[in-house]
C-alpha positions in Angstrom: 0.0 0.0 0.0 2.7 2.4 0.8 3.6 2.5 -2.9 0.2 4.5 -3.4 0.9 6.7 -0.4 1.4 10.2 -2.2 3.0 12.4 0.5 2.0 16.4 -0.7 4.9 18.5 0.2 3.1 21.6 0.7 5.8 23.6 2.9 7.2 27.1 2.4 11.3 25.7 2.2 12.9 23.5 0.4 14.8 23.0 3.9 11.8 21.9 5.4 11.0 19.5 2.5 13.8 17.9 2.8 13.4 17.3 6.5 10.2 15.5 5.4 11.8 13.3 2.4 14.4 12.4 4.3 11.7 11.2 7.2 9.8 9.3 5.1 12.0 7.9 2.6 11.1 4.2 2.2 7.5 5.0 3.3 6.0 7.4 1.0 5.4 6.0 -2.3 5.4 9.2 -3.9 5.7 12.9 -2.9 4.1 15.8 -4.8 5.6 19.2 -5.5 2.6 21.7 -5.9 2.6 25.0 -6.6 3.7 26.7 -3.1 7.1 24.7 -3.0 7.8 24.8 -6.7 7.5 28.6 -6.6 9.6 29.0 -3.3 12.2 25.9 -4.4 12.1 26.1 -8.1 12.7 23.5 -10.4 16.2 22.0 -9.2 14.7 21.0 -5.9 12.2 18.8 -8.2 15.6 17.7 -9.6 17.0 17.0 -6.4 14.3 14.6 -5.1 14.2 12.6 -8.3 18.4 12.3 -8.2 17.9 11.1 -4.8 15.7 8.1 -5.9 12.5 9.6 -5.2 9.8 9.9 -7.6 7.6 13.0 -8.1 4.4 14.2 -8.3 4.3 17.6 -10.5 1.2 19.3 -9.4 0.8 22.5 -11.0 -2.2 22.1 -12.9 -1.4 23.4 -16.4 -4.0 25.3 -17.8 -3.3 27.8 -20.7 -3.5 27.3 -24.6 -2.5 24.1 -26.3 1.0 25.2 -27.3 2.4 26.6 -24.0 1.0 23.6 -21.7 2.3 21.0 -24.3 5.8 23.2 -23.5 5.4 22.8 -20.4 4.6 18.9 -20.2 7.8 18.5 -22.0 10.1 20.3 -19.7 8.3 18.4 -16.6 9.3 15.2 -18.4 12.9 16.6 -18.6 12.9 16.6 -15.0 12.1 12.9 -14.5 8.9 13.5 -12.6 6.4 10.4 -12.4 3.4 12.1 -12.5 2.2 15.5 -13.7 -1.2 16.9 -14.0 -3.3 19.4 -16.1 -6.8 20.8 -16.0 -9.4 18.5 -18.3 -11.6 21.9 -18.3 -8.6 23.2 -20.4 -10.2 21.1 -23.2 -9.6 18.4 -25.7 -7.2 19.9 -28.1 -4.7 20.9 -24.9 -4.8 17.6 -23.7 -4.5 15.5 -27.0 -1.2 18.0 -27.7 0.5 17.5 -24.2 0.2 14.0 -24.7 1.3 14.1 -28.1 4.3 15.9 -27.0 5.3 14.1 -24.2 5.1 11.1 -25.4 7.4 12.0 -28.6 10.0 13.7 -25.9 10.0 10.5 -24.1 10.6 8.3 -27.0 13.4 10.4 -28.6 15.4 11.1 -25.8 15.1 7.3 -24.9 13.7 8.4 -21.0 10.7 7.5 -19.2 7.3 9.0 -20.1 5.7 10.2 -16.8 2.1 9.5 -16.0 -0.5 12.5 -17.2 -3.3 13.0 -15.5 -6.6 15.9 -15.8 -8.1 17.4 -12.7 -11.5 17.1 -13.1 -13.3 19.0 -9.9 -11.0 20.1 -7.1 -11.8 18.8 -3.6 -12.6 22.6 -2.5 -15.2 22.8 -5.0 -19.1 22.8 -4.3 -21.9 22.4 -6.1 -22.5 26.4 -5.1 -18.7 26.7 -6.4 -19.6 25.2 -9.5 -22.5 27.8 -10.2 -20.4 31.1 -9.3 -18.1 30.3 -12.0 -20.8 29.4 -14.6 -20.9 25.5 -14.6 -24.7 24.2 -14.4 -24.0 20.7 -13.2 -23.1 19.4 -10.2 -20.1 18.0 -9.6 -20.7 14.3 -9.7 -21.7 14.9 -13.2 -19.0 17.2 -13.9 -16.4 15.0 -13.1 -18.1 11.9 -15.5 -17.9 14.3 -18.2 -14.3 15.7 -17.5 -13.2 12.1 -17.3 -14.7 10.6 -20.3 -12.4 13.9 -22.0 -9.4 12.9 -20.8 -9.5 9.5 -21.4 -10.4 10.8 -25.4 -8.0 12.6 -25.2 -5.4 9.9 -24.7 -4.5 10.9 -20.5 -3.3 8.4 -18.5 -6.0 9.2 -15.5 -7.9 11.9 -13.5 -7.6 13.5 -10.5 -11.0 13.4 -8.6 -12.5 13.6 -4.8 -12.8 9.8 -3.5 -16.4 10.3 -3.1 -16.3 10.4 -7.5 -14.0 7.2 -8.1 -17.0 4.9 -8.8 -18.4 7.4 -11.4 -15.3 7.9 -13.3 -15.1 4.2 -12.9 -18.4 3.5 -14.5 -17.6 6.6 -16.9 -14.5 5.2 -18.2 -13.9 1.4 -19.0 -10.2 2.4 -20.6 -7.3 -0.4 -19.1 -4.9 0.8 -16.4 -6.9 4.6 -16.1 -5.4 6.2 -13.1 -7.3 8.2 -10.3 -5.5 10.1 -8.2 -7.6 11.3 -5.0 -7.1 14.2 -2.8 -9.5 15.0 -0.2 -8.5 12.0 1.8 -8.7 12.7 6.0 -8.0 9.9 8.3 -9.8 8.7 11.3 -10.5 11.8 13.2 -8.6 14.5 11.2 -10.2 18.1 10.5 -11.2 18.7 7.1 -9.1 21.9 6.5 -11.2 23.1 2.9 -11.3 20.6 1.5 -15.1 19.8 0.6 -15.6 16.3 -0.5 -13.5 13.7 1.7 -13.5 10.4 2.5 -11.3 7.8 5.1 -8.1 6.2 3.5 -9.7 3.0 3.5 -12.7 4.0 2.2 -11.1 5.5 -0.8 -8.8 2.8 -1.9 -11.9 0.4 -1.5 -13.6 2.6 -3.8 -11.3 2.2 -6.6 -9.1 4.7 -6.1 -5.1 4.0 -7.5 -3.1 6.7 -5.5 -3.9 8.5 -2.5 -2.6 12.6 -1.8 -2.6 13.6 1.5 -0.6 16.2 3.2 -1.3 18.1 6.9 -2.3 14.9 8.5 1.3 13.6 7.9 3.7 16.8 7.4 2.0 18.8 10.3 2.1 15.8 12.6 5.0 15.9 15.7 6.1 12.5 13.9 5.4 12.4 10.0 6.5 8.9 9.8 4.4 7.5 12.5 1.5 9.4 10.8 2.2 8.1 7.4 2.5 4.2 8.7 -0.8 4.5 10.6 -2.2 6.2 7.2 -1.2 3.1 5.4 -2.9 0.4 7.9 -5.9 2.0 7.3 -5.7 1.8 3.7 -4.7 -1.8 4.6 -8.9 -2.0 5.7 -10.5 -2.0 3.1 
């Protein structure tokens, strides 16, 4: 289970991220970069933690015109991340090109394509959220839709809230489709804003590939303790 552990580093230092790497190497399966420590630590830090054996989550979200996100998938893959993510709601066309790109990257400079995923609804999001910014479905349906893009589009997987793993599971029958979910609290932990959680356990039982989950392990007095009681409870399922 600990290989689908994602560990968010969501720290102000690349001091302070390495503290926690260095805790929980061997226990974290993965640990993402988002966009707070990428803009305080910068690329080479992303450099770092791959050269040190690690592998990486890239979550910045790319969301801009075909061209420049396609750019920027490329120079995540020169980094030797795992993972990366953009926004499905960034459309078809973006996603197709990123992939497209990527993929020919990877091939011709004989390295190892990272995983791309679309971020569907983010965990903050409500169904109140959703109508303030001009979407007229809820998110449940939302996310179906975003998903069935995605996979069109030729993505490796979605990001979505565990409570929406069985309906981008019934939306999308493609082999091997990856769902990432945030919005995962354990036993007794405050929500912080996020909106739409679930248990550990409960999310890997519902289909879910990779968990992301950050203050309940970086802000506890042990991180390591935290993490290994994360992981027996995605053991229950």
């Amino acid at each position: 289970m600990k290989n689908r552990l994602i560990v968010a580093l969501d720290v102000r230092t690349a001091a302070e991220a390495q503290r926690l790497v260095d805790s929980l190497r061997g226990i974290a399966g993965m640990f993402k970069i988002g966009s707070q420590l990428f803009t305080a630590a910068g690329p080479q830090f992303v450099r770092e933690i791959v050269n040190s054996g690690e592998r990486v989550f890239l979550d910045l979200k790319f969301h801009d015109i075909p061209n420049t996100v396609a750019a920027a998938g490329v120079e995540a893959a020169r980094l030797g991340v795992s993972l990366f993510n953009v926004h499905a709601a960034g459309g078809s066309e973006m996603m197709r090109r990123t992939a497209g790109a990527v993929a020919e990257f990877a091939h011709a400079e004989g390295v190892h394509k990272p995983a791309i995923i679309a971020v569907t609804v983010l965990t903050s999001a409500d169904e109140m959220t959703l109508v303030e910014v001009g979407w007229n479905q809820n998110p449940q349906e939302l996310v179906g839709r975003l998903s069935l893009l995605t996979a069109a589009a030729g993505l490796d997987g979605v990001v979505a809230s565990p409570r929406e793993v069985d309906i981008v599971r019934s939306a999308v029958t493609t082999p091997g489709f990856i769902v990432v979910t945030p919005g995962v609290r354990p036993e007794g932990a405050a929500r912080g804003d996020q909106s739409r959680v679930t248990t550990p356990g409960e999310a890997i039982a519902a289909g879910a590939d990779y968990l992301v989950i950050g203050r309940p392990i970086i802000a506890a007095p042990d991180p390591a303790k935290a993490a290994l009681q994360i992981i027996e409870e995605m053991e229950v399922v």
